[in-house]
Backbone as CSV, one residue per row, in Angstrom:
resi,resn,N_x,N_y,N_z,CA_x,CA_y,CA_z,C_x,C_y,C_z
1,UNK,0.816,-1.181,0.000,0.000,0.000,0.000,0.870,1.259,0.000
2,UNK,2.007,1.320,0.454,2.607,2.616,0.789,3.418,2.501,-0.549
3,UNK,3.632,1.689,-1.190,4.444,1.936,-2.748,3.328,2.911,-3.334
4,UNK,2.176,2.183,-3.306,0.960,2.887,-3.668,1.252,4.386,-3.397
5,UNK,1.426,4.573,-2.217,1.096,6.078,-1.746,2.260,7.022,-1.936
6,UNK,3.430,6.791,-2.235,5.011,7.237,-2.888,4.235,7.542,-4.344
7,UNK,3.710,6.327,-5.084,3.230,6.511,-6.540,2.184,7.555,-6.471
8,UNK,1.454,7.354,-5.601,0.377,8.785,-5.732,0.866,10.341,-5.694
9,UNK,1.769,10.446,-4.347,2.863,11.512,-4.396,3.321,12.269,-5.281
10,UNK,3.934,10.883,-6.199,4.354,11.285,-7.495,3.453,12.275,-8.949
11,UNK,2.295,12.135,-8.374,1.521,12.187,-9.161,1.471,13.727,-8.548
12,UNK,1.678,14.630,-7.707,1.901,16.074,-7.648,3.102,16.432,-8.400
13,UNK,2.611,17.804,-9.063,3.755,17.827,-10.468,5.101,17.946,-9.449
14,UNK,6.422,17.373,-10.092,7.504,18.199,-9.484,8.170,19.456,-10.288
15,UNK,8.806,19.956,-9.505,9.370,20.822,-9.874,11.353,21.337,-9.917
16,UNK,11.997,20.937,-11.017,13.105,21.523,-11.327,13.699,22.822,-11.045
17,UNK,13.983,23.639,-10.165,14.480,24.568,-9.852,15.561,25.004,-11.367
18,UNK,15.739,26.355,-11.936,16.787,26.583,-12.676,18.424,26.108,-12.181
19,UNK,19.017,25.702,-12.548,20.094,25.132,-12.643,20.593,24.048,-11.714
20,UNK,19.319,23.443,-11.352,19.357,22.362,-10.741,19.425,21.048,-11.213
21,UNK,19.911,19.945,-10.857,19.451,18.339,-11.927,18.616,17.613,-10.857
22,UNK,18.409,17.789,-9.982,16.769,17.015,-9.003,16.189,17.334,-8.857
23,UNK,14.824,17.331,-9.051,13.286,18.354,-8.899,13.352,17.491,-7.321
24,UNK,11.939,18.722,-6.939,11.731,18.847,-5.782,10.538,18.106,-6.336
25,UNK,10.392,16.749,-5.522,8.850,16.190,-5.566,8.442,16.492,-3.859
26,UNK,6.977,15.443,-4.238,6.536,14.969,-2.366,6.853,13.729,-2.135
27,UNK,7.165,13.116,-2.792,7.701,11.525,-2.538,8.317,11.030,-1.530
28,UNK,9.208,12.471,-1.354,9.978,11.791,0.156,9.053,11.944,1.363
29,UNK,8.138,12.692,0.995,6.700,12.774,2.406,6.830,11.304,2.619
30,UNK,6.137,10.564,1.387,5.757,9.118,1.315,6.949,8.160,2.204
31,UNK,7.798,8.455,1.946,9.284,7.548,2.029,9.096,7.600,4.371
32,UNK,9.188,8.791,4.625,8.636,8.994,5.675,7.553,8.616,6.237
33,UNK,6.501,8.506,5.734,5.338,7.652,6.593,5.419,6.730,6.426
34,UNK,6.125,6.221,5.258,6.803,4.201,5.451,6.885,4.155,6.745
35,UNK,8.057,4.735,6.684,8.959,4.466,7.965,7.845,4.655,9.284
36,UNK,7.390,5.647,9.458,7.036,6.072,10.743,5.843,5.391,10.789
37,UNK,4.975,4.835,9.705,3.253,3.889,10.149,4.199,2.539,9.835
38,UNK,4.583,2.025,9.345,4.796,0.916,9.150,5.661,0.293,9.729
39,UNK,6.966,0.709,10.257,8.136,0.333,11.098,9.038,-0.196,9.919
40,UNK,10.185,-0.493,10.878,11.293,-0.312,10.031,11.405,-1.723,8.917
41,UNK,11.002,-2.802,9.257,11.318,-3.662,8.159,10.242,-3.495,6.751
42,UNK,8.515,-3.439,7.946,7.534,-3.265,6.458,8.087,-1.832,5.490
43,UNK,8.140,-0.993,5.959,8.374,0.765,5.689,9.828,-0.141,4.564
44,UNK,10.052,0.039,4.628,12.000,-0.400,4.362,11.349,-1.396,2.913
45,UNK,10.623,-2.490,3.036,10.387,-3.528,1.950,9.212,-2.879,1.030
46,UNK,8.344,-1.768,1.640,7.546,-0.971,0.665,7.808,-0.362,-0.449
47,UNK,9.225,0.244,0.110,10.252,1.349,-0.834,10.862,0.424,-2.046
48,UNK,11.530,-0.901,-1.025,12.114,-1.571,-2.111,10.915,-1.875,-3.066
49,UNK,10.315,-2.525,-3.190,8.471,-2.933,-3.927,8.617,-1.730,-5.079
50,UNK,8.668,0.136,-4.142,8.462,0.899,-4.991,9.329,1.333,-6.760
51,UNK,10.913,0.973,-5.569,12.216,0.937,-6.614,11.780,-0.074,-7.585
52,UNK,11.716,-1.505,-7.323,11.321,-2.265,-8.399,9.892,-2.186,-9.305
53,UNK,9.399,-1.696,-9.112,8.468,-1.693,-9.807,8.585,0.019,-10.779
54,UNK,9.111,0.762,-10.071,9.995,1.855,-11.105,11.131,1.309,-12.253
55,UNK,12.094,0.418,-11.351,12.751,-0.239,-12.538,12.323,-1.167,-13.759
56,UNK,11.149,-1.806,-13.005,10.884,-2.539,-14.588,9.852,-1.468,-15.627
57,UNK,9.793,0.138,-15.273,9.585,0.871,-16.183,8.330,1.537,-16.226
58,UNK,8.048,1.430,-14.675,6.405,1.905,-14.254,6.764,3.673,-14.501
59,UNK,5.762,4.438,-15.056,5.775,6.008,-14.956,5.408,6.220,-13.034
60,UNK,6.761,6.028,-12.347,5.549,6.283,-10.657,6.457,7.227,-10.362
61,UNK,7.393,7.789,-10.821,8.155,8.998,-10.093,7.886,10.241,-10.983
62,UNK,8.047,11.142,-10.062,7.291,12.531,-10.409,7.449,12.930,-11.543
63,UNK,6.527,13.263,-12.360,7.188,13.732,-14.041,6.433,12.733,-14.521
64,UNK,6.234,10.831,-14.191,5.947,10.151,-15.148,7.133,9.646,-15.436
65,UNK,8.297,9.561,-14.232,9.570,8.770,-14.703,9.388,7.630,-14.640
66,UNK,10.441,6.608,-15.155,10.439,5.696,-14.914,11.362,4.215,-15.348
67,UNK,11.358,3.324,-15.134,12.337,2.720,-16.129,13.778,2.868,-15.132
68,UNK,14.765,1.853,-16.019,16.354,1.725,-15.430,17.013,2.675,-15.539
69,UNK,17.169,3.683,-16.678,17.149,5.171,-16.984,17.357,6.237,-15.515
70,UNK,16.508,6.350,-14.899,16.868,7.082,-13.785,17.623,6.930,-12.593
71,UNK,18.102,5.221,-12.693,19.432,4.919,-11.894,20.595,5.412,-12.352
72,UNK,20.624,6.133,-13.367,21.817,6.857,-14.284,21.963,8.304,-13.983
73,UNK,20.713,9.180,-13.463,20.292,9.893,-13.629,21.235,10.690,-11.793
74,UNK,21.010,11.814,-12.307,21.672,12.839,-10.643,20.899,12.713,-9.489
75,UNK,19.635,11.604,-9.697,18.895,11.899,-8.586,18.887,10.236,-8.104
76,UNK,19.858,9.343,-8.562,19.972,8.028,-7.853,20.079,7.978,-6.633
77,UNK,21.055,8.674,-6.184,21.536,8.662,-4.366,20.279,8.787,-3.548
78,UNK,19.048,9.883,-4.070,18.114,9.635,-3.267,17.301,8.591,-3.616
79,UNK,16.730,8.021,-4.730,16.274,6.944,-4.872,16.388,5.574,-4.131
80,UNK,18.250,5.427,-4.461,18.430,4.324,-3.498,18.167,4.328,-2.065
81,UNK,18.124,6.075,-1.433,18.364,5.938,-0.174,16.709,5.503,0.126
82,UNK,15.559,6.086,-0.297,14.346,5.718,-0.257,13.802,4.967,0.929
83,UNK,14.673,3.280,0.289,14.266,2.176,1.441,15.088,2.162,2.477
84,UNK,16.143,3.030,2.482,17.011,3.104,3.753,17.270,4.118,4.672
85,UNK,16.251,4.955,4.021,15.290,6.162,4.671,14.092,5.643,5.518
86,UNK,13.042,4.970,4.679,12.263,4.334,5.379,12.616,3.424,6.786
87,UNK,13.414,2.922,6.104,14.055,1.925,7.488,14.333,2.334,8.231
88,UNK,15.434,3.624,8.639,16.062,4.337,9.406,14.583,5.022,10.129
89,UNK,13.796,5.700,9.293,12.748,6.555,10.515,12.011,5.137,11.187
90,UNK,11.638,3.741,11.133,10.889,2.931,11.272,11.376,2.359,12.421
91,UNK,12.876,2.679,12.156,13.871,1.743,13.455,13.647,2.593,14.581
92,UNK,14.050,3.958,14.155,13.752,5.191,15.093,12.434,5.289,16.137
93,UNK,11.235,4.996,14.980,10.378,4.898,15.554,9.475,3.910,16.689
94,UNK,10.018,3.121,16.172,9.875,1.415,17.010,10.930,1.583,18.147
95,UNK,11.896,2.352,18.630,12.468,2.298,19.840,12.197,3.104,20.546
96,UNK,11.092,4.309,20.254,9.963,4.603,21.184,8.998,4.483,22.096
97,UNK,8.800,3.158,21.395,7.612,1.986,22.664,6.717,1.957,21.315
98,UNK,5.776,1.124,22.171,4.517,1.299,21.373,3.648,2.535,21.036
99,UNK,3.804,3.373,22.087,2.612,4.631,21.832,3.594,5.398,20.689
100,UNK,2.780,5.765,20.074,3.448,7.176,18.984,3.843,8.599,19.751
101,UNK,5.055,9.074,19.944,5.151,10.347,20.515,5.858,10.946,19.327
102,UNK,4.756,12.589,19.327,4.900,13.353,17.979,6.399,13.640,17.931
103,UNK,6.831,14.567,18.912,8.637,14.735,19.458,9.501,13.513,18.611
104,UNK,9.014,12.838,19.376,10.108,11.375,18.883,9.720,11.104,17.395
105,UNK,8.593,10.987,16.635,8.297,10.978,15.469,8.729,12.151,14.899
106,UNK,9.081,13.518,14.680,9.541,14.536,14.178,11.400,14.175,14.356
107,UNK,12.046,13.724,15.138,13.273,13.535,15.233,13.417,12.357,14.653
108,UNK,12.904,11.441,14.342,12.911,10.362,13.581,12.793,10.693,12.205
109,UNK,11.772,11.262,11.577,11.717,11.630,10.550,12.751,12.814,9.971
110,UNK,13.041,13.131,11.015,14.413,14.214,10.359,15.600,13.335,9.855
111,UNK,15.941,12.747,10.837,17.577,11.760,11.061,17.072,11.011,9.874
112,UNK,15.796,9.898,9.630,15.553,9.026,8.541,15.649,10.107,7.168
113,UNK,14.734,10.782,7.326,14.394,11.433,6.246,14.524,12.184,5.498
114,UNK,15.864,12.747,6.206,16.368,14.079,6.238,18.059,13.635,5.733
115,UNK,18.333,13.250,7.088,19.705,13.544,7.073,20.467,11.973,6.394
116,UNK,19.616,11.095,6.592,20.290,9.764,5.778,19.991,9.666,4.425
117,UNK,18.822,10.283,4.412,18.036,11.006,2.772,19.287,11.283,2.175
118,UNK,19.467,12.337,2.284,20.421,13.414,1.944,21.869,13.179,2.080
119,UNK,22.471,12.486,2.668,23.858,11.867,2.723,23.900,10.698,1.419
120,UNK,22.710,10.258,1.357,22.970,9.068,0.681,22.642,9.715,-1.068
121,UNK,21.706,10.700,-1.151,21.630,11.914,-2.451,22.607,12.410,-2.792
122,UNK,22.884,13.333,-2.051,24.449,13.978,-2.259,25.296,13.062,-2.540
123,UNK,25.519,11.952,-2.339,26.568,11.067,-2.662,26.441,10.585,-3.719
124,UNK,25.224,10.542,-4.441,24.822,10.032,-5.818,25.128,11.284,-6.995
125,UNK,24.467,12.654,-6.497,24.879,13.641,-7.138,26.075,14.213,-7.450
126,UNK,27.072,13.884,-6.197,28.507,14.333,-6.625,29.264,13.048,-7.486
127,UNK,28.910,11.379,-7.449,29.463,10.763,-8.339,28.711,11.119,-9.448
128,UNK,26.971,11.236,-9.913,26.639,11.137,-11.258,27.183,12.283,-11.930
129,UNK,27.053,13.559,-11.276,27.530,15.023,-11.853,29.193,14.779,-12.142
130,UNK,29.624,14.285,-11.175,30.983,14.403,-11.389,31.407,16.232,-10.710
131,UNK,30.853,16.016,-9.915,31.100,17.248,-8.547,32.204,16.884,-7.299
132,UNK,32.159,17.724,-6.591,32.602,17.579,-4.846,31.231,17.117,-4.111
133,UNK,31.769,16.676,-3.179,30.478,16.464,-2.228,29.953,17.154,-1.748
134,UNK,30.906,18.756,-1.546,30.911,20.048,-1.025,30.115,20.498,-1.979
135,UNK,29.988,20.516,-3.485,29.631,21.605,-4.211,28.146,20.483,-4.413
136,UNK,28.213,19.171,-3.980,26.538,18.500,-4.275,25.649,18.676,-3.128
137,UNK,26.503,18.763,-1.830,25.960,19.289,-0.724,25.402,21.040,-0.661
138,UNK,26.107,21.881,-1.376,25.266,23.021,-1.712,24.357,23.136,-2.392
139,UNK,24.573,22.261,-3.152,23.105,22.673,-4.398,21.759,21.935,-3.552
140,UNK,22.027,21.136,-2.767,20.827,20.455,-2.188,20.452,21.435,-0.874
141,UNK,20.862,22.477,-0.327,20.535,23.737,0.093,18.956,23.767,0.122
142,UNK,18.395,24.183,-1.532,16.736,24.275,-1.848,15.766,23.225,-1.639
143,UNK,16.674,22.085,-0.924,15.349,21.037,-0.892,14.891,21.109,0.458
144,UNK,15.818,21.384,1.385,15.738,21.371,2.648,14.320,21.852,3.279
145,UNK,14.053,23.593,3.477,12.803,23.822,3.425,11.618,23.330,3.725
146,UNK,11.560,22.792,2.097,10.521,21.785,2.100,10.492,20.555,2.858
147,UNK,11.385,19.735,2.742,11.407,18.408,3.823,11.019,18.560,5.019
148,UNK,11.953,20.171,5.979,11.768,20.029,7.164,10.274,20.046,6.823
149,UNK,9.207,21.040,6.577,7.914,20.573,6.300,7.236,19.114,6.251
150,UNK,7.539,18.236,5.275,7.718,17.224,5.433,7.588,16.339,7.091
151,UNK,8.841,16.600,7.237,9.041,16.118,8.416,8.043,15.893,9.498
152,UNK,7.646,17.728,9.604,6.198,17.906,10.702,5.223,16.974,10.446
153,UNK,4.702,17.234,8.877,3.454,16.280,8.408,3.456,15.572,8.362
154,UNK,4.776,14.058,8.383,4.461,13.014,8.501,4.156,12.646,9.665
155,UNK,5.087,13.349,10.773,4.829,13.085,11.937,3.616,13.269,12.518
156,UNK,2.742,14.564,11.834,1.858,14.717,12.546,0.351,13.368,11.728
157,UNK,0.812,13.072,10.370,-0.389,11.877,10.423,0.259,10.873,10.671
158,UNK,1.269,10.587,10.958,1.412,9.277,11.387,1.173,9.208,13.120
159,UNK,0.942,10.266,13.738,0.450,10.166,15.088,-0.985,10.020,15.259
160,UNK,-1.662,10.417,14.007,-2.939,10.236,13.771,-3.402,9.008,13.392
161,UNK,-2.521,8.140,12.680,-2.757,6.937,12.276,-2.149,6.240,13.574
162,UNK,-1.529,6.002,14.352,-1.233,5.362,15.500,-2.075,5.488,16.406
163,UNK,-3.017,6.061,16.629,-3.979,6.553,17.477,-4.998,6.204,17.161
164,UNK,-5.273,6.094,15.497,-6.750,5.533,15.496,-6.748,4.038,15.266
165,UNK,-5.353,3.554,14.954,-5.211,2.133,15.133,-3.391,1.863,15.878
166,UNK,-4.072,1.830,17.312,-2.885,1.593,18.256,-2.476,0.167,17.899
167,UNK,-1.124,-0.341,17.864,-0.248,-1.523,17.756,0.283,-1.938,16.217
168,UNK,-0.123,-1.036,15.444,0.583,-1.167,13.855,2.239,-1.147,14.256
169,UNK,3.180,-0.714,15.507,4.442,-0.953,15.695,4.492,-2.450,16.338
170,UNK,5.343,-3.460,16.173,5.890,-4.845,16.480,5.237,-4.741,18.172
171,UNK,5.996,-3.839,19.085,6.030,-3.873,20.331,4.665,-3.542,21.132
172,UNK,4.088,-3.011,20.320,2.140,-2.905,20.624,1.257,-3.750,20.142
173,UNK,1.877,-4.453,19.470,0.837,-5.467,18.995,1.121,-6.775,19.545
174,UNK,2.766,-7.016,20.021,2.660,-8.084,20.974,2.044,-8.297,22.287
175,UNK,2.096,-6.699,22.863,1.490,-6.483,24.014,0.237,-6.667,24.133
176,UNK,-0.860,-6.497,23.097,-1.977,-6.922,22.832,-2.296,-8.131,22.340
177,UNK,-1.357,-8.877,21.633,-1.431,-10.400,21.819,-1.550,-10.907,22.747
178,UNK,-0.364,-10.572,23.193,-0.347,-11.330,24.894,-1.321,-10.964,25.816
179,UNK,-2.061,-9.712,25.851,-2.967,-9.778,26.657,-4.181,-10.489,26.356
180,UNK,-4.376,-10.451,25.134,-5.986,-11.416,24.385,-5.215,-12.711,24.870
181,UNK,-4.155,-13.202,24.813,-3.833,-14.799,25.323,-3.972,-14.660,26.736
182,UNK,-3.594,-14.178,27.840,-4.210,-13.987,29.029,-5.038,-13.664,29.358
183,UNK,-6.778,-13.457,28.570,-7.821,-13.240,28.887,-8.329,-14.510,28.416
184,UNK,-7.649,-15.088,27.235,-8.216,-16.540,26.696,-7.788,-17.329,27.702
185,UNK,-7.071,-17.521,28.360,-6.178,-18.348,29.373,-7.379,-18.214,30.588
186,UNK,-7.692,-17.234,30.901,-8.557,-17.080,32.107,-10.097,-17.340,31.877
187,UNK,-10.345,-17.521,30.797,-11.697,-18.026,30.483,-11.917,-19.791,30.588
């Protein structure tokens, strides 16, 4: 479902800044509520789902990209990082406990979404460009902005979605196993 919802993302136009080579989509919103509703392994295997099904040539990235073509492209580093974005806010988030706390979901989604995002982009942009890491790390300056945005909003529906269905994290839903088995036990 959440490949689904990256592909829908996609479907808000992006936008190319002048002398830029990565448009600014919402996709990485998506890449973030992997992580933060789903936890770190589902969130993490959604993305991958999403990459492959881009590679065998689906139009699901912003524009109507699609295809092996854009693993070539200046905007690989974030692509790949995607599922290891997801993972990272999911891990983050799951060592919270079970309840969703917005705080801890906004710092999760930064470190996942943000800053492993973006280490792992920049690193794609300064090998595909054939840049510094210094001069791929500046140009990614204009995306920032927007993400931290990002950031808030995932956090703030994914606290909404934890709330209207408590135990979608590993550690709340065992706890509620185990208690339906100790009420079955006592019957």
């Amino acid at each position: 479902m959440f490949a689904g919802v990256v592909a829908a993302l996609g479907l808000v136009p992006a936008f190319t800044p002048p002398g830029f080579s990565v448009p600014i989509t919402a996709q990485s919103l998506g890449v973030m509520l992997a992580g933060a509703i789903l936890g770190a392994r589902r969130g993490g295997l959604a993305l991958v789902l999403f990459l492959a099904l881009v590679a065998v040539g689906l139009p699901l990235l912003a524009g109507g990209r699609g295809g092996l073509g854009v693993f070539a492209g200046p905007s690989v580093g974030f692509l790949i990082g995607y599922p290891v974005a997801a993972y990272v806010v999911g891990w983050l988030t799951e060592r919270a406990g079970p309840t969703y706390k917005l705080h801890w979901g906004i710092v999760a989604n930064f470190v996942g979404g943000v800053v492993v995002l973006y280490l792992l982009g920049i690193a794609g942009m300064a090998v595909v460009l054939g840049i510094t890491p210094w001069a791929a790390t500046v140009a990614s300056w204009i995306y920032l902005p927007g993400d931290l945005v990002k950031v808030v909003v995932a956090a703030v529906v994914a606290r909404g979605v934890h709330a209207a269905y408590p135990g979608l994290l590993g550690e709340g839903r065992a706890a509620r196993e185990s208690a339906e088995a100790s009420e079955q036990q006592a019957v």
